[in-house]
C-alpha positions as CSV (number, residue, x, y, z in Angstrom):
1,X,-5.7,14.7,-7.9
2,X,-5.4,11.6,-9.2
3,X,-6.2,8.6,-7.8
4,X,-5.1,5.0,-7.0
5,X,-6.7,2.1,-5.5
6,X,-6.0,-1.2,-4.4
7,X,-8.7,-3.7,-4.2
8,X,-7.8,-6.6,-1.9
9,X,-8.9,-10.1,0.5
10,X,-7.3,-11.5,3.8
11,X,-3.5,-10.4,2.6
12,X,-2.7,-7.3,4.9
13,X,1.3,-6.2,4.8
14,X,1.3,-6.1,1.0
15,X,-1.8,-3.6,0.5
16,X,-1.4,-1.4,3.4
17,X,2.6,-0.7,2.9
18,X,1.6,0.0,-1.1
19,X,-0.5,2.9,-0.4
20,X,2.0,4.1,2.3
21,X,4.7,4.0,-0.2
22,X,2.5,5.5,-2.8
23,X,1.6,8.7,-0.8
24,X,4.6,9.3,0.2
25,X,7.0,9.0,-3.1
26,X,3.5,10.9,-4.9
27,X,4.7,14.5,-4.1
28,X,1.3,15.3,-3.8
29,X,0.1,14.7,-7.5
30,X,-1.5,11.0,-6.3
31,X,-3.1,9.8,-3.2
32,X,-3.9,5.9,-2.8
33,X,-6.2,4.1,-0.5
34,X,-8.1,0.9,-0.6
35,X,-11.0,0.8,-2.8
36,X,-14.5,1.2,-1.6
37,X,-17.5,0.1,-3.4
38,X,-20.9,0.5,-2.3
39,X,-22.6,0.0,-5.9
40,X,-22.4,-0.7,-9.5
41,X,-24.0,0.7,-12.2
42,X,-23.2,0.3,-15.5
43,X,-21.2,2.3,-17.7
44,X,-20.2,4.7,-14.3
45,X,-16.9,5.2,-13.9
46,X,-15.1,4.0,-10.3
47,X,-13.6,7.3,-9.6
48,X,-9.8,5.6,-9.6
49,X,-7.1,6.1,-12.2
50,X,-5.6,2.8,-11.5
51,X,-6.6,0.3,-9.1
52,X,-4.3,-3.2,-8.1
53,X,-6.3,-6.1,-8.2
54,X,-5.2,-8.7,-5.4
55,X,-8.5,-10.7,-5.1
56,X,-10.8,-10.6,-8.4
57,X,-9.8,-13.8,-9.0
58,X,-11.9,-15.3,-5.7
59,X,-14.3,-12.9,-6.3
60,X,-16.2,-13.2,-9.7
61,X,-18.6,-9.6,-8.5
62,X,-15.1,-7.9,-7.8
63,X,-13.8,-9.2,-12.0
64,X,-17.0,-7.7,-13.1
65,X,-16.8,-4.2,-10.7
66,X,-13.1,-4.0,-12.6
67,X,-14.2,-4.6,-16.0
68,X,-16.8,-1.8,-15.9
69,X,-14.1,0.5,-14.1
70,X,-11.6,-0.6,-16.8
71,X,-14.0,0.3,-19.9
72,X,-14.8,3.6,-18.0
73,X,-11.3,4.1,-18.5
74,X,-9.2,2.8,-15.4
75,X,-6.6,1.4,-15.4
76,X,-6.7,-1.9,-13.6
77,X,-3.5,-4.1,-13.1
78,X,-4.3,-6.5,-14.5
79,X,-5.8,-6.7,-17.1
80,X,-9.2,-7.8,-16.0
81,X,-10.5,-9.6,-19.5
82,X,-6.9,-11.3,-20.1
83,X,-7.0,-12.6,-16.9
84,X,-10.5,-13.8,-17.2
85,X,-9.2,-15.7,-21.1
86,X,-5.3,-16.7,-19.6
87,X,-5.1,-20.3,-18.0
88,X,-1.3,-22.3,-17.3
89,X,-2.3,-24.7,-20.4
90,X,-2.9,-22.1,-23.1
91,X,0.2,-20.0,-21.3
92,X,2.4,-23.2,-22.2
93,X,1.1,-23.7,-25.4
94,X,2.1,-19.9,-26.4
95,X,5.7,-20.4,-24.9
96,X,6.1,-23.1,-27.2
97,X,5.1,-21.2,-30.0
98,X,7.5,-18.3,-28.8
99,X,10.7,-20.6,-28.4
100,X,10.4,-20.4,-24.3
101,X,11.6,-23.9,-22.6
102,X,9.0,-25.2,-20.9
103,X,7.8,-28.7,-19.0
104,X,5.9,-31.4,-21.7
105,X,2.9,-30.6,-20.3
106,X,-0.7,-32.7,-21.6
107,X,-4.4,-30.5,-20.6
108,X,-7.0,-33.6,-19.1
109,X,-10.4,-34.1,-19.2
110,X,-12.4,-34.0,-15.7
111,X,-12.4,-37.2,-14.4
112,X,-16.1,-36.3,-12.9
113,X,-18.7,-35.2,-15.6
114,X,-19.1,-31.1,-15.0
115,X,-22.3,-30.2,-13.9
116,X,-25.4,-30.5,-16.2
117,X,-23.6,-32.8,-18.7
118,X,-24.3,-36.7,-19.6
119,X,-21.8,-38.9,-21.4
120,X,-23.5,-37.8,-25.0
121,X,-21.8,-33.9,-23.9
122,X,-19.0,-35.9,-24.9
123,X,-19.5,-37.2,-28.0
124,X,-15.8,-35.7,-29.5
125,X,-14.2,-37.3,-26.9
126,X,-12.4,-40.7,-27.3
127,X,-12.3,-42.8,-24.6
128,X,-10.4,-44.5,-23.5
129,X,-7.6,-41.5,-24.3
130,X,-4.6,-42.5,-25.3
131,X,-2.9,-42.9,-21.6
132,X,-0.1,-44.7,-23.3
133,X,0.8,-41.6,-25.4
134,X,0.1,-39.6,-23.0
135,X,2.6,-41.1,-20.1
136,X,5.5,-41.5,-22.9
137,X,5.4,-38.0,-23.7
138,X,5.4,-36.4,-20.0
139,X,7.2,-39.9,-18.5
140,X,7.4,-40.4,-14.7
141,X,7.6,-38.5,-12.2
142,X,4.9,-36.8,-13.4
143,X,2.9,-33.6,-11.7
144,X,-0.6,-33.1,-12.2
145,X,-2.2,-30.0,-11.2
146,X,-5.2,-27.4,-12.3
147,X,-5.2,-26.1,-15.3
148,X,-6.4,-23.0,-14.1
149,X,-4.4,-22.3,-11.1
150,X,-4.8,-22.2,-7.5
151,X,-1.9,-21.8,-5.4
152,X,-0.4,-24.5,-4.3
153,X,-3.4,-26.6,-4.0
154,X,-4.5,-29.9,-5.4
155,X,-1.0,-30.5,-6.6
156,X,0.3,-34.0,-7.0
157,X,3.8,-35.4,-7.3
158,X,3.1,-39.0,-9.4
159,X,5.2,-42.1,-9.9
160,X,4.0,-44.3,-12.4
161,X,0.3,-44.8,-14.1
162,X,-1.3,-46.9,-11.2
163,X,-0.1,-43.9,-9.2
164,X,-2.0,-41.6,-11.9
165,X,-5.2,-43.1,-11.8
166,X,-5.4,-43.7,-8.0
167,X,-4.7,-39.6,-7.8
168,X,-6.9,-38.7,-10.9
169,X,-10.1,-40.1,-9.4
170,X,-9.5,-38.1,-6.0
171,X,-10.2,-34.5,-8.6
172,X,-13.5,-34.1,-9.3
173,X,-14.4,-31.9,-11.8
174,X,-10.8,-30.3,-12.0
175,X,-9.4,-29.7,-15.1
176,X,-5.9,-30.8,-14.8
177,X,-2.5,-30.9,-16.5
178,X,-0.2,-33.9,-16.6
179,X,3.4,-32.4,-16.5
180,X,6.8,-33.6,-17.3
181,X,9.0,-33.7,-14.0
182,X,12.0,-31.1,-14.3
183,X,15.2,-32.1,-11.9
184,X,16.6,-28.7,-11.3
185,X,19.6,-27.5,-10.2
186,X,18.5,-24.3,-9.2
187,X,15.1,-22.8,-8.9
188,X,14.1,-19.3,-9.4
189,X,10.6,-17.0,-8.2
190,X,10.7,-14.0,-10.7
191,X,8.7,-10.8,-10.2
192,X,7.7,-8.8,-13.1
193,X,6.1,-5.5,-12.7
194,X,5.2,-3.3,-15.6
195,X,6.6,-5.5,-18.3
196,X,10.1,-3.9,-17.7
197,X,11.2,-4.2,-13.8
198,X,11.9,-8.0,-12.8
199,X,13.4,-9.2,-9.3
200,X,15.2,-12.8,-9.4
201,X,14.4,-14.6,-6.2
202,X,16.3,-17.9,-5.3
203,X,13.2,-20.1,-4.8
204,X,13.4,-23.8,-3.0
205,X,9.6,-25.6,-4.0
206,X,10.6,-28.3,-1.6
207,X,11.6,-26.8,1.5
208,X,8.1,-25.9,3.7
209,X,6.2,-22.6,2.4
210,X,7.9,-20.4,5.4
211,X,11.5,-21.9,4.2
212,X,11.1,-21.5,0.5
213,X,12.6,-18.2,0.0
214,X,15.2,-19.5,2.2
215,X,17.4,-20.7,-0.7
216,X,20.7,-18.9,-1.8
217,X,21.5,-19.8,-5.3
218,X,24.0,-17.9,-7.4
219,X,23.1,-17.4,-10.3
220,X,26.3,-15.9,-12.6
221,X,25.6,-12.4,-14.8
222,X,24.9,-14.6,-18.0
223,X,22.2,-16.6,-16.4
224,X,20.6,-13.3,-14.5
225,X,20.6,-11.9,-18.0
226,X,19.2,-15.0,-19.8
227,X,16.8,-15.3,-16.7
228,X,15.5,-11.8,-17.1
229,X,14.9,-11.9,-21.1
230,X,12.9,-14.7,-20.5
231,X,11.2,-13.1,-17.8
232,X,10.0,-9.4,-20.0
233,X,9.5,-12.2,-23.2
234,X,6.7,-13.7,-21.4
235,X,5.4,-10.9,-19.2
236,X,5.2,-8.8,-22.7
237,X,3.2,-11.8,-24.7
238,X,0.7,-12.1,-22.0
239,X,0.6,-8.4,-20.8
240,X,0.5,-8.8,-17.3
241,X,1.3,-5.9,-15.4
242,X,2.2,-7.5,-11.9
243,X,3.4,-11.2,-12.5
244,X,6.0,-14.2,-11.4
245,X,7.5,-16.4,-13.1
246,X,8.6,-19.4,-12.1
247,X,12.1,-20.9,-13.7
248,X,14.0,-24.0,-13.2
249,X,17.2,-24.6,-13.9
250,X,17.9,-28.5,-15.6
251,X,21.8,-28.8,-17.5
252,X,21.7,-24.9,-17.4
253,X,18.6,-24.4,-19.3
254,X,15.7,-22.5,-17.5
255,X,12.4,-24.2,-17.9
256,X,9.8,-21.7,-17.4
257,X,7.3,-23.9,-15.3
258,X,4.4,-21.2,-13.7
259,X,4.0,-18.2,-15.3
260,X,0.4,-17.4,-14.5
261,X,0.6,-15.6,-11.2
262,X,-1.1,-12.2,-11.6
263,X,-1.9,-12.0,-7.6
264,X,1.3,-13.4,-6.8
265,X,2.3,-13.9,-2.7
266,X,3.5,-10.4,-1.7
267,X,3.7,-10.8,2.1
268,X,6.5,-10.2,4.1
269,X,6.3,-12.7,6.2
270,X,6.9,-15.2,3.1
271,X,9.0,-13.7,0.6
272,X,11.3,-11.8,3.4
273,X,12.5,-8.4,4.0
274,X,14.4,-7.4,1.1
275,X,12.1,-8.9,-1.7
276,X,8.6,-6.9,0.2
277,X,10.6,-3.8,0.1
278,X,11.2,-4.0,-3.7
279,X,7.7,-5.3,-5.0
280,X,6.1,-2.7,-2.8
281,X,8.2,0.1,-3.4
282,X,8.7,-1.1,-7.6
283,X,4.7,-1.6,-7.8
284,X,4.6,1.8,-6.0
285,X,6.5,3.8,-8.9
286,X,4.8,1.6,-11.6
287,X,1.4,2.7,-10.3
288,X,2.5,6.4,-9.9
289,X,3.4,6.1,-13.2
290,X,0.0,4.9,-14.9
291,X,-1.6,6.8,-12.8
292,X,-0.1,10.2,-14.0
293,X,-0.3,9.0,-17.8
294,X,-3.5,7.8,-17.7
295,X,-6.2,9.0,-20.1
296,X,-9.3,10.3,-19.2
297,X,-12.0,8.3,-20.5
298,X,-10.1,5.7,-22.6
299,X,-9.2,3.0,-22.7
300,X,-5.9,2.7,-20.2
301,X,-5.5,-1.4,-19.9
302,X,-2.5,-3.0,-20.4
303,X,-2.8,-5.8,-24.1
304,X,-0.3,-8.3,-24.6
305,X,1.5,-9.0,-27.8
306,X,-0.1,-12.1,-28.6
307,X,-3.7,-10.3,-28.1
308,X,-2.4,-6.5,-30.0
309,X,-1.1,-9.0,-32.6
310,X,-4.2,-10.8,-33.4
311,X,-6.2,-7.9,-33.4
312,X,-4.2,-6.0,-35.8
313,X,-4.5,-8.7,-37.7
314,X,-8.4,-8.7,-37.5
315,X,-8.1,-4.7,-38.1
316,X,-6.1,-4.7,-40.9
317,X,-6.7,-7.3,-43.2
């Protein structure tokens, strides 16, 4: 019998209506059920064919549990060592290399010194920067946020360079990104599960989190197409399993603007009705389907392009 977990925090209507959906569209041939870990020893396999991952990221024991699972030949969605290596900087960078539109987007320097450091950990590092390059390549408005993620939080909206500075010192030790302000027309919230299967949400950043998936743009069959190749095209370079992408619409071009989302918000009460039913029932299938191909032993992860790329390279030359 094979077997799927799902390894998970506070979230609750996402988790539980996955493993109902995957025991019953299994036939028998795969039962799911939340993980259960009561210790780690090295080089022992978990006992799962494929476990979800919804929490590894607040959880740095949980990243480590999934990395020995994954080399023991689980496969874990996602990608437990990508996700450890991704952040949004390098994610822009490689979209930019790969012809994806995306914001003008400049990576910061803390504005407090990281622990255990001095000014001389800092010896590369010209200061003052050059803010005047800086603020005429993004302009204002501007947004700063982590580099590394984190929801919605620590997100800033920023008017001109007095504005900057005044929110700058209020970050800590936060690596941030500046980023170019994109006036959309439309606003998109893109699932992606298994590299292949992508659900288009109309997505409003500005209405109030219970109101965002409230918006009803309509999108014509050209720009669902265009919408969706962009989608795959980035889900396929990273290789994340489970993703969303986040695309805004400026004089009919969409600017891919988050794209680093592997835990993305799966609860009903946010993105509605129709859009839980799909990711649970799509992420249902996907995992049925790794699951029943997985290998025994090897090595079952999902690589990315960029990554298989590089490492062929490495292989071959």
């Amino acid at each position: 019998m094979k077997k799927i977990g799902i390894l998970f925090g506070q979230e609750r209507s996402f988790p539980m209506a996955f493993i109902e959906a995957v025991n019953r569209k299994s036939n028998g041939n795969v039962v799911a059920s939340p993980v259960r870990i009561d210790k780690v020893m090295q080089g022992v396999p978990s006992g799962y064919d494929v476990i979800i991952d919804r929490i590894s990221q607040d959880v740095p024991f949980y990243r480590a549990y999934l990395k020995n699972a994954a080399l023991c030949g689980t496969a874990v969605i996602n990608n437990p060592f990508w996700w450890s290596a991704d952040e949004k900087f390098f994610n822009n960078c490689l979209a930019v290399r790969s012809g994806v539109p995306v914001p003008k987007t400049v990576i910061l320097p803390s504005h407090d010194l990281p622990a255990d450091t001095s000014d001389q950990s800092f010896s590369n590092l010209t200061y003052p920067l050059d803010w005047d390059g800086i603020f005429g390549y993004t302009g204002f408005p501007a947004y700063m946020k982590p580099f590394a993620g984190g929801g919605w939080k620590h997100v800033y909206k920023l008017h001109d360079k007095e504005d900057f500075f005044r929110k700058h010192s209020e970050t800590g030790q936060l690596v941030m990104l500046l980023q170019e302000e994109i006036v959309f027309s439309e606003y998109y919230r893109c699932y992606c599960i298994g590299g292949k299967y992508v659900r288009i949400m109309s997505y409003e950043p500005r209405n109030p989190h219970h109101l965002r998936y409230s918006a009803d743009f309509a999108p014509s069959d050209e720009r669902l197409r265009q919408m969706e190749e962009i989608v795959i095209s980035i889900n396929r370079l990273l290789g994340y399993d489970f993703n969303t992408v986040e695309l805004a619409v400026r004089d009919g071009v969409p600017y891919a603007i988050d794209f680093c989302n592997p835990a993305p918000d799966a609860e009903c009460s946010s993105v509605g009705e129709d859009n839980f039913n799909w990711v649970v029932d799509t992420a249902a299938e996907y995992a049925i389907e790794r699951a029943l191909s997985n290998r025994e032993g090897e090595d079952n992860l999902t690589w990315g392009e960029y990554v298989r790329s590089g490492a062929g390279k490495f292989l071959f030359a």
